[in-house]
C-alpha positions as CSV (number, residue, x, y, z in Angstrom):
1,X,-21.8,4.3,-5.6
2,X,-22.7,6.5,-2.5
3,X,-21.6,5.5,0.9
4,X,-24.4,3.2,2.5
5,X,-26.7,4.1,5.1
6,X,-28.5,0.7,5.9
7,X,-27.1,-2.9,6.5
8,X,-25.7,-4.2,3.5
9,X,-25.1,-7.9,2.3
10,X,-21.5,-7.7,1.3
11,X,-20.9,-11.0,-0.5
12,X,-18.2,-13.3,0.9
13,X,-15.7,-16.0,-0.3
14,X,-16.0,-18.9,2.2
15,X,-12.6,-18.5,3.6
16,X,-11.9,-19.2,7.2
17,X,-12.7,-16.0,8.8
18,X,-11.7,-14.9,12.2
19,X,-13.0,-12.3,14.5
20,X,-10.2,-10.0,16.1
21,X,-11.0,-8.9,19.6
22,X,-13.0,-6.3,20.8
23,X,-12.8,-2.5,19.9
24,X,-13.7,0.7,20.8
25,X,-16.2,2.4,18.6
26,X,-15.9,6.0,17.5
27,X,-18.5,8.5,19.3
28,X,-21.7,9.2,17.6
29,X,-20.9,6.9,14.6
30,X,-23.1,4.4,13.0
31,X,-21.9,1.2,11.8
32,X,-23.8,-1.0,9.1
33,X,-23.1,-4.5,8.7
34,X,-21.3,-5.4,6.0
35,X,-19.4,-2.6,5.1
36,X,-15.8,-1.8,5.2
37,X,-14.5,-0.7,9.0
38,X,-11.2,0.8,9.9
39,X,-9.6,2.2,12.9
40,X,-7.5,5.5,13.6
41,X,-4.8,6.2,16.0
42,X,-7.0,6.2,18.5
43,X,-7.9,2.8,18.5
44,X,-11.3,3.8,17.5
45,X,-13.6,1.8,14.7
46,X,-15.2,3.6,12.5
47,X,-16.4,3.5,9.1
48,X,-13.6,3.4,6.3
49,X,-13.7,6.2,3.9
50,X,-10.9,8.2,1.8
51,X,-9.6,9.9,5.0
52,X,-6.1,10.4,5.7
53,X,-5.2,8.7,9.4
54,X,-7.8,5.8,8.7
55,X,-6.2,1.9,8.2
56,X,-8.7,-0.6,7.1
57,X,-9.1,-3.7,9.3
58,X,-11.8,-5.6,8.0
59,X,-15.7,-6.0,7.4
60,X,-18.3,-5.2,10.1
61,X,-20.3,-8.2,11.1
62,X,-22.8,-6.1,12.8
63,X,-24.7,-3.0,12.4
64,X,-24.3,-0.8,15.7
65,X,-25.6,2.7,16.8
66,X,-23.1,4.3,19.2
67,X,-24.8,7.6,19.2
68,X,-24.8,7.0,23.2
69,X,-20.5,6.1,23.1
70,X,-19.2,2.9,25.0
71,X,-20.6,0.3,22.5
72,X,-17.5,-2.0,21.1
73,X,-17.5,-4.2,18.4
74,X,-15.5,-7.2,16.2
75,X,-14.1,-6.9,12.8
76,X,-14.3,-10.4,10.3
77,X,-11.4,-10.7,8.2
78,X,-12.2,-12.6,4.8
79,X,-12.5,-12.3,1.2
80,X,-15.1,-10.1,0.1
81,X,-17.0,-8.2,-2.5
82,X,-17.5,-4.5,-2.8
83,X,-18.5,-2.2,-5.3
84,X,-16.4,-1.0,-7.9
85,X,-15.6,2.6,-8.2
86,X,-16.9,4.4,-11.1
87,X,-14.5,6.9,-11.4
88,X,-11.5,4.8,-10.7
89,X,-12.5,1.8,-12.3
90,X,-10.5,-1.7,-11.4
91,X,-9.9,-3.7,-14.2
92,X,-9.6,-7.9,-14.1
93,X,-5.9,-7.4,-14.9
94,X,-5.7,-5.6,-11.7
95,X,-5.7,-9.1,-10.2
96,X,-2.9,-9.1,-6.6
97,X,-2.8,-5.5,-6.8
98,X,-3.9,-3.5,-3.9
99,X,-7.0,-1.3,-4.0
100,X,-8.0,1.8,-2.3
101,X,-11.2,2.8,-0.3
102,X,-13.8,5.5,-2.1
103,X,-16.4,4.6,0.3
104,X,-17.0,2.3,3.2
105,X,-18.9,-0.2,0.7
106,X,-16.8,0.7,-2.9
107,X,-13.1,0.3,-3.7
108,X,-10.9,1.9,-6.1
109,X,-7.7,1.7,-8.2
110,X,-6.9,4.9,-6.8
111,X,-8.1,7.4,-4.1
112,X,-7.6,11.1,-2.7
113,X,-5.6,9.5,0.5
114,X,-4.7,6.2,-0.5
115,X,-6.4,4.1,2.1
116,X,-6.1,0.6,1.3
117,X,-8.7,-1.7,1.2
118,X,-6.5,-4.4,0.8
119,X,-5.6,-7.1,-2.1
120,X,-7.7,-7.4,-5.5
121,X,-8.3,-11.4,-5.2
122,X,-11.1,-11.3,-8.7
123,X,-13.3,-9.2,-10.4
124,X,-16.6,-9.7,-11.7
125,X,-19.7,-8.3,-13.3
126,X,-21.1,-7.2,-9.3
127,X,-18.2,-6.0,-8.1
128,X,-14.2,-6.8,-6.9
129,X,-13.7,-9.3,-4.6
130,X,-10.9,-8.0,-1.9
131,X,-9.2,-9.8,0.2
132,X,-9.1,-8.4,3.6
133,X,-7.3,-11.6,5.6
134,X,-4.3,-10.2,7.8
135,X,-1.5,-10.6,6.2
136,X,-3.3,-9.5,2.7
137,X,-4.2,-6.1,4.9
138,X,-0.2,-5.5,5.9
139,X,0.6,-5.9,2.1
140,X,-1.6,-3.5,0.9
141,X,-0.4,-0.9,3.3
142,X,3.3,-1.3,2.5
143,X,2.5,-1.0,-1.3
144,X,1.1,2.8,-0.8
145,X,2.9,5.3,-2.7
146,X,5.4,7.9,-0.8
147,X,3.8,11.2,-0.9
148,X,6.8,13.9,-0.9
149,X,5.1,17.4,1.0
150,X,7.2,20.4,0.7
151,X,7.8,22.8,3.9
152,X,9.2,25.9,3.6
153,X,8.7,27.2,7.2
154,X,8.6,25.1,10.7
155,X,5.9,22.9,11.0
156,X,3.6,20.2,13.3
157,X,3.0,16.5,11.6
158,X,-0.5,15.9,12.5
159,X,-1.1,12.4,14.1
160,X,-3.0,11.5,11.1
161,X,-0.5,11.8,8.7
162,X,1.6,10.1,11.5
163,X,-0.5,7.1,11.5
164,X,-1.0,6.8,7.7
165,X,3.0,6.4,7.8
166,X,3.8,6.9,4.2
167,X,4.3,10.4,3.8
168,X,7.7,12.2,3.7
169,X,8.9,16.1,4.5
170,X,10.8,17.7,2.1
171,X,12.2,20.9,4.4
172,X,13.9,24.2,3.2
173,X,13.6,28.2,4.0
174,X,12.4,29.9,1.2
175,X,15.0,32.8,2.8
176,X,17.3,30.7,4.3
177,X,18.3,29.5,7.9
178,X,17.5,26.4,10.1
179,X,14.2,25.0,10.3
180,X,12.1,22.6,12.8
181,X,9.5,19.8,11.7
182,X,8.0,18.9,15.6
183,X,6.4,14.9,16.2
184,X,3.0,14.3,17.0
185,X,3.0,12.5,19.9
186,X,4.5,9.0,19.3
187,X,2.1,6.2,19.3
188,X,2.9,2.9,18.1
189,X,2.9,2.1,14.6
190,X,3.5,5.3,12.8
191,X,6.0,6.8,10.7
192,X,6.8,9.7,9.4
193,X,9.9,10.4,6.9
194,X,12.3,13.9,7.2
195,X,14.5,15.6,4.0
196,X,17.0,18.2,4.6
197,X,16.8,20.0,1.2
198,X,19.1,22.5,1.0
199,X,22.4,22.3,1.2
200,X,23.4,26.2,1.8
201,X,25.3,26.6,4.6
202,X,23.2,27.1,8.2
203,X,19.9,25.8,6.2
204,X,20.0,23.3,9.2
205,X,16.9,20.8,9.9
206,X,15.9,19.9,13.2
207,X,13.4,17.2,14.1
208,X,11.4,18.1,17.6
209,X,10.3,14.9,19.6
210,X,6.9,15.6,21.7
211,X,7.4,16.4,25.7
212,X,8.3,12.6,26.9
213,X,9.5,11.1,23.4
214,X,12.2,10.1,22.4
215,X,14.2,10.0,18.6
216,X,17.0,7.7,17.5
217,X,19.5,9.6,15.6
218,X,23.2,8.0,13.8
219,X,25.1,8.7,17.3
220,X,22.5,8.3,20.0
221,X,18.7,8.7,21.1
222,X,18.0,12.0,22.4
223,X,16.2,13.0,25.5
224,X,13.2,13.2,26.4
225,X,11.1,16.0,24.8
226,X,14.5,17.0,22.9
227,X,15.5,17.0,19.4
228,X,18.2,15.3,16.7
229,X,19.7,17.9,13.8
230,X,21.2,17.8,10.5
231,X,23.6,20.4,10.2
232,X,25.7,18.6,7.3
233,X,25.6,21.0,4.1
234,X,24.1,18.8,1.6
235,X,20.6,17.6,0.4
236,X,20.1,14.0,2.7
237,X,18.3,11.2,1.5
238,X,14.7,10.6,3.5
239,X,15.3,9.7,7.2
240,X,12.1,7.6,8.0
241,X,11.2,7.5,11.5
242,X,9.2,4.6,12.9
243,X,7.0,5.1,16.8
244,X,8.0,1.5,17.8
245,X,6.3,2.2,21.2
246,X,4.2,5.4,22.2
247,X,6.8,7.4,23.2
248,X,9.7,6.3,21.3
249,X,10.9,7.2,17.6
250,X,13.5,4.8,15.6
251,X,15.1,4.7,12.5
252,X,13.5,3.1,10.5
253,X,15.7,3.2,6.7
254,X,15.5,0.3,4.8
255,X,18.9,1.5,3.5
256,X,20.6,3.7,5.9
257,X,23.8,5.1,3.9
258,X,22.5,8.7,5.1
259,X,21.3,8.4,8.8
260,X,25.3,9.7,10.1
261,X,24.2,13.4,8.7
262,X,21.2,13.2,11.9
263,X,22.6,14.0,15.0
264,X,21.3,14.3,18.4
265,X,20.8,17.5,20.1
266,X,20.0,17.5,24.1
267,X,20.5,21.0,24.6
């Protein structure tokens, strides 16, 4: 089903629903009611779609023209029903699983980007019933897949693939030597993960924090604007960094037996 262009009656299960505070809306976008919002890094409402950087908070209760910018707007968090994709079809057995966003009015077993919609609750004849309460919302995100990305040369994480927070850099030189993987900009909330993968001699990784940030490493947190390295001769395990404030990178392992190769490096 094609992404809607009019208000929508997007069925509901008569949960308690509750409507979060006010947010910004996204220049020149159009919201229609019923439909699947989410929000960027920005802060900024928008219509969901398969976009990396996007994170699903809800349904729009109201359709809103903010061709002119300034409007803001609510979110209602609930159980409801969207269409089922046609090319990734979700099955009844699919049941507690999370599901993805193809459009901002049709979910997905599976999407380009992986944006979740939140959990399958049922799945009928007209559609799959998601539920898009809070805590169903967080669970959905932490079930994403890693994706692994390969770098062969120095290179800038985007603050979209910051905020989606689930993908990892796998970093070598295809002709040997040390090479740098710079931050975005910390902002609360996203995460980004960092692989040495060589372990020749002087194939060194260094992770470059934005001017003002700042990066935990095993011994310290570095300065300002400075960087941690990983000069140890081996292939490391992911280190996963987390923005716990703007401005400030942790670790963020669940296991961390390899975070004492990642040192920091003020210089």
């Amino acid at each position: 089903m094609a992404a809607a262009t009019v208000d929508i009656d997007t069925k509901e299960i008569k949960f308690p629903r509750f409507l979060a505070g006010k947010f910004n809306l996204l220049n020149d976008t159009i919201l229609y009611a019923g439909i699947m919002q989410a929000i960027d890094y920005t802060d900024e409402v928008q219509p969901a779609a398969d976009t990396a950087g996007l994170k699903v908070i809800g349904r729009c209760p109201l359709g809103q023209d903010n061709a002119a910018d300034g409007l803001t707007g609510t979110t209602e968090m609930g159980i409801f029903r969207y269409a089922n994709s046609s090319t990734h079809v979700i099955p009844r057995s699919a049941i507690g699983q999370e599901c993805y966003v193809e459009d901002n009015q049709t979910v997905a077993g599976w999407s380009t980007n992986l944006v979740p919609a939140g959990l399958i609750y049922d799945v009928d004849d007209d559609g799959v019933w998601v539920d898009q309460r809070a805590e169903a919302l967080a669970a959905a995100w932490l079930r994403r897949p890693v994706k692994r990305v390969a770098k062969v040369a120095a290179y800038e994480v985007t603050d979209a693939i910051g905020f989606e927070g689930r993908t990892y850099f796998h970093m070598t030189l295809t002709a040997g030597g040390a090479v740098e993987i710079t931050l975005p900009g910390a902002v609360a909330g996203m995460r980004v993960g960092v692989q040495r993968g060589s372990a020749t001699a002087a194939d060194d990784v260094t992770i470059q924090a934005a001017t003002g940030d700042t990066i935990e490493a095993s011994d310290a947190v570095c300065a300002a604007g400075k960087q941690i390295d990983n000069t140890v001769d081996a292939i490391s395990q992911i280190l996963w960094l987390r923005a716990v404030t703007d401005g400030a990178w942790k670790i963020d392992n669940p296991m961390p037996t390899d975070v004492t190769s990642w040192v920091k490096n003020d210089a």
